[in-house]
C-alpha positions as CSV (number, residue, x, y, z in Angstrom):
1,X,111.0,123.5,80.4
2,X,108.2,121.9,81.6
3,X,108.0,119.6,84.4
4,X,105.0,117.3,85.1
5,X,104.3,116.0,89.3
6,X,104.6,112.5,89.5
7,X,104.1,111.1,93.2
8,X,106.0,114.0,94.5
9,X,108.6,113.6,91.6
10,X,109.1,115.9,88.6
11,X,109.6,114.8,85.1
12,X,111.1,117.2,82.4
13,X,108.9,117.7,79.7
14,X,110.1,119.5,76.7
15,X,108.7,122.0,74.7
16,X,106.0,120.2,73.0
17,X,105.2,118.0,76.5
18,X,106.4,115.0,75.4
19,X,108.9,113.3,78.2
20,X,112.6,114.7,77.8
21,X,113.9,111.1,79.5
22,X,111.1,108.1,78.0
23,X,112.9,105.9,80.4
24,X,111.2,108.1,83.1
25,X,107.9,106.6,81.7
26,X,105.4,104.7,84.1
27,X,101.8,103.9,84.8
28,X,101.6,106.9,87.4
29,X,103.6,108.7,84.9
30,X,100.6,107.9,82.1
31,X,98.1,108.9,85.0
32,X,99.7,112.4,85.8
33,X,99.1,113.0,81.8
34,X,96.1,111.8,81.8
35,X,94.7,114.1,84.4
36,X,95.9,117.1,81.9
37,X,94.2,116.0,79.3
38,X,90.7,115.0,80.8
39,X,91.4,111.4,81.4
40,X,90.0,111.1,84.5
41,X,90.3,107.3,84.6
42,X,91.9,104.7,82.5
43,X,90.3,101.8,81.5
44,X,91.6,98.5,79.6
45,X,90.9,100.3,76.0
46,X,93.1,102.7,77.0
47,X,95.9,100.1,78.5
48,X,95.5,98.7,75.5
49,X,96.5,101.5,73.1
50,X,99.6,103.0,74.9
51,X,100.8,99.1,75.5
52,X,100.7,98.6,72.0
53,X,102.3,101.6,71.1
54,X,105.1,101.3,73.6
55,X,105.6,97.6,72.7
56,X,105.6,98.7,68.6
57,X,107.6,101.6,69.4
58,X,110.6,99.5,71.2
59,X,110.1,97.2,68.2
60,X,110.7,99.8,65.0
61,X,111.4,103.0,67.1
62,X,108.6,104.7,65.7
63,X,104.8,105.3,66.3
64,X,102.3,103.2,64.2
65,X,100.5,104.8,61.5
66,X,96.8,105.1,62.7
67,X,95.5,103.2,59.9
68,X,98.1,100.5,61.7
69,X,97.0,101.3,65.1
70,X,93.5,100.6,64.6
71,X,93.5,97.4,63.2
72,X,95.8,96.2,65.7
73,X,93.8,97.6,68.8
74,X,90.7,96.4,67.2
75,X,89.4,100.3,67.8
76,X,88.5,102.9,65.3
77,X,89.8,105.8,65.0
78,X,86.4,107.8,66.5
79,X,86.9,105.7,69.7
80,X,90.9,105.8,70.3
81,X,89.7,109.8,69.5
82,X,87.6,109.6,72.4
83,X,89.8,107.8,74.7
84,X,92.3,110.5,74.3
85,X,91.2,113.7,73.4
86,X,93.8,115.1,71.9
87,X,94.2,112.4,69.6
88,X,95.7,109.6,68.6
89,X,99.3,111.5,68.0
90,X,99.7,113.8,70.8
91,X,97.3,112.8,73.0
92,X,97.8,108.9,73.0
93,X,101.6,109.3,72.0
94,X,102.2,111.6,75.0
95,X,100.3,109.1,77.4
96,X,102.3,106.2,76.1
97,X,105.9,108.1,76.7
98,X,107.2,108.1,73.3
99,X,108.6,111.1,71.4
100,X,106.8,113.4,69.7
101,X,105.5,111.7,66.2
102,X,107.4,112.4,62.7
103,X,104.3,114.7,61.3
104,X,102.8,115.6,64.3
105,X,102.2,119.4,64.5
């Protein structure tokens, strides 16, 4: 297992780095992921992305489609790309502490 530091904490990560416990999920928590994938800070874009895909995650207990995603956010898909690196899956999924999306390799 993985763990990932979190203000002296450590939060279990499983094999893909997604969180083992999403209820461990914070802000700091979206920080501390952020710093591994070149985030170095956050700005309201990027607030905005992982609150809405928290908030439609706790609604249908599933990620967005991207298509969804971006119309929603009001972002395309080359600047939610740039905001997290990895991409809108892994990358912004991660961030947002949800589980690892159905088609996701």
């Amino acid at each position: 297992m993985e763990y990932l530091k979190v203000n002296g904490k450590l939060v279990e990560l499983n094999e893909d780095g997604f969180l083992v416990h999403p209820e461990e999920w914070s802000e700091d928590v979206a920080r501390a992921y952020g710093t591994l994938v070149n985030i170095d800070e956050f700005t309201d874009n990027h607030w905005r992305v992982i609150y809405y895909l928290r908030d439609y995650y706790e609604r249908f207990r599933i990620a967005p489609m991207i298509r969804k995603l971006c119309k929603d956010t009001g972002l395309d898909l080359k600047e939610i790309e740039n905001l997290f690196p990895p991409g809108p899956a892994k990358g912004a999924c991660k961030v947002a502490g949800l589980p690892k999306p159905a088609g996701c390799l």
